[in-house]
C-alpha positions as CSV (number, residue, x, y, z in Angstrom):
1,X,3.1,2.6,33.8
2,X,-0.2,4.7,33.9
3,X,-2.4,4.9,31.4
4,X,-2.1,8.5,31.1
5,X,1.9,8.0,30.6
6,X,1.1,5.1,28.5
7,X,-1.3,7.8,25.9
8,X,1.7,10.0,26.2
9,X,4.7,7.5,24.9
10,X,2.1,6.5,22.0
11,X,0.9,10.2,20.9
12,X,4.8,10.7,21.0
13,X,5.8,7.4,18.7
14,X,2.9,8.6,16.1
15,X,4.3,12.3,16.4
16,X,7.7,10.7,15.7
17,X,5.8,8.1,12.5
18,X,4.2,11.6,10.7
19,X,6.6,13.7,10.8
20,X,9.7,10.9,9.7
21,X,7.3,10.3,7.1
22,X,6.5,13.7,5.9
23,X,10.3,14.3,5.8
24,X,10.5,11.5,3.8
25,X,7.8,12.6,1.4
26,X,9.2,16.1,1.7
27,X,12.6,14.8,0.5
28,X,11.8,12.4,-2.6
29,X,8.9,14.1,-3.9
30,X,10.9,17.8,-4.1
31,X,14.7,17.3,-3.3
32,X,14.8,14.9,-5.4
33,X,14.2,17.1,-8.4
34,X,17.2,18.9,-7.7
35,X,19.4,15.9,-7.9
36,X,22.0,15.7,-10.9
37,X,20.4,14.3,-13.7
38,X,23.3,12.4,-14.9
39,X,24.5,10.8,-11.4
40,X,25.9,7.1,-12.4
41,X,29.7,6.9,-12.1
42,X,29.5,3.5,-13.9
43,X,28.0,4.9,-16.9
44,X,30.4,7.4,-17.1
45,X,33.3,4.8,-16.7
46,X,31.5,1.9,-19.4
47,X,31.4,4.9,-21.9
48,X,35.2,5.8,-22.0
49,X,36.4,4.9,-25.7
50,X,32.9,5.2,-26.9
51,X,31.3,8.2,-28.6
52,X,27.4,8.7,-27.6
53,X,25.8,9.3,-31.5
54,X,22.0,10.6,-32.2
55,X,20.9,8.5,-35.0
56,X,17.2,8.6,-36.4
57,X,17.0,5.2,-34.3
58,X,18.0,6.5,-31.1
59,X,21.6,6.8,-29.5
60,X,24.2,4.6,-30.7
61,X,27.9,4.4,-29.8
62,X,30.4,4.7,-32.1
63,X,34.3,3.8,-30.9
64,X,35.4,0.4,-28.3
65,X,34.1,0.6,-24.7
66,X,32.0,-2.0,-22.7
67,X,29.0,-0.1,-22.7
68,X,28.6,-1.8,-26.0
69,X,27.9,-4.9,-24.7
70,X,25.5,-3.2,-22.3
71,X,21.4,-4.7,-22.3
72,X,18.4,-3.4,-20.6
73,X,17.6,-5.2,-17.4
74,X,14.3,-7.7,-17.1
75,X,12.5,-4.8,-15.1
76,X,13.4,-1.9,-18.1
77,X,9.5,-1.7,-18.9
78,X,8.0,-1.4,-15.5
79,X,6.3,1.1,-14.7
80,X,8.9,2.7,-12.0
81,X,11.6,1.8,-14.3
82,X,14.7,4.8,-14.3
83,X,13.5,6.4,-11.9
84,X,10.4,8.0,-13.6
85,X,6.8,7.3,-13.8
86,X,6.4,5.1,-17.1
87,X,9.0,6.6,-18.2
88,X,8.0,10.0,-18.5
89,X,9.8,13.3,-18.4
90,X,9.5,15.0,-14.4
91,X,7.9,12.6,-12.7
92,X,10.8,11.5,-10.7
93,X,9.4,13.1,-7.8
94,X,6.0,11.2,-7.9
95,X,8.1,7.9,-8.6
96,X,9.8,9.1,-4.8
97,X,6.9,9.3,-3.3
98,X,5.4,6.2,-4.3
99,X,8.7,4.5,-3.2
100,X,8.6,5.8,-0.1
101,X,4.9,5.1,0.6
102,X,5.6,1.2,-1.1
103,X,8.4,1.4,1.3
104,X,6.6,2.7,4.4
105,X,3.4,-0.3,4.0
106,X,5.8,-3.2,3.1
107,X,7.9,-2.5,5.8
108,X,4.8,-1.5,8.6
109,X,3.0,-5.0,7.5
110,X,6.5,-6.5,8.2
111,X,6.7,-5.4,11.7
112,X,3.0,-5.4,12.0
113,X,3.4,-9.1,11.5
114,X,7.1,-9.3,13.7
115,X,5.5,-7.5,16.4
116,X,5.9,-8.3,20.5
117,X,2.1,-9.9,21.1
118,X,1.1,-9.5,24.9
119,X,1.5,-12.9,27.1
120,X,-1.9,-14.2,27.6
């Protein structure tokens, strides 16, 4: 192989990086915004028998289902936490797109670290 060719095949596989990951920025930091808000078909199925109740203390169910028994997970107070940026109201997109660039530098170290070495 040449070295021009050789310039060519790697101006093409960093063509190919940018714009996969501008797609994938494109897609969790605006598409995602126009996903259903209420997605989880569990939820919907541990809340059958159950009546969903606004209280001065939050929600409370009121009726038999197993969403009763329901607890937040160990990771409920971290800062990515339901999708959302500490919890806040429209910030799912920016909680994409710091998935997908977490994703994008734990995965490149990965096989930065796997990679084929030359033979000496």
């Amino acid at each position: 192989m040449t070295a021009k060719t050789g310039d060519t095949a790697k101006t093409r596989n960093l063509s190919f990086l940018l714009g996969f990951l501008l797609v994938a920025l494109v897609l969790a930091g605006a598409v995602s915004y126009l996903a259903d808000s209420n997605p989880d078909g569990l939820d919907h199925a541990t809340l059958k028998g159950c009546e969903v109740v606004e209280t001065a203390g939050g929600e409370q169910l009121q009726g038999s289902c197993i969403a009763q028994n329901a607890k937040d997970h160990q990771f409920a107070g971290s800062p990515l936490a339901d999708y959302a940026v500490d919890g806040g109201e429209n910030t799912t997109g920016l909680a994409g797109v710091i998935g997908v660039v977490v994703t994008v530098v734990v995965a490149g170290g990965f096989f930065w670290l796997l990679r084929r070495r030359p033979k000496a």
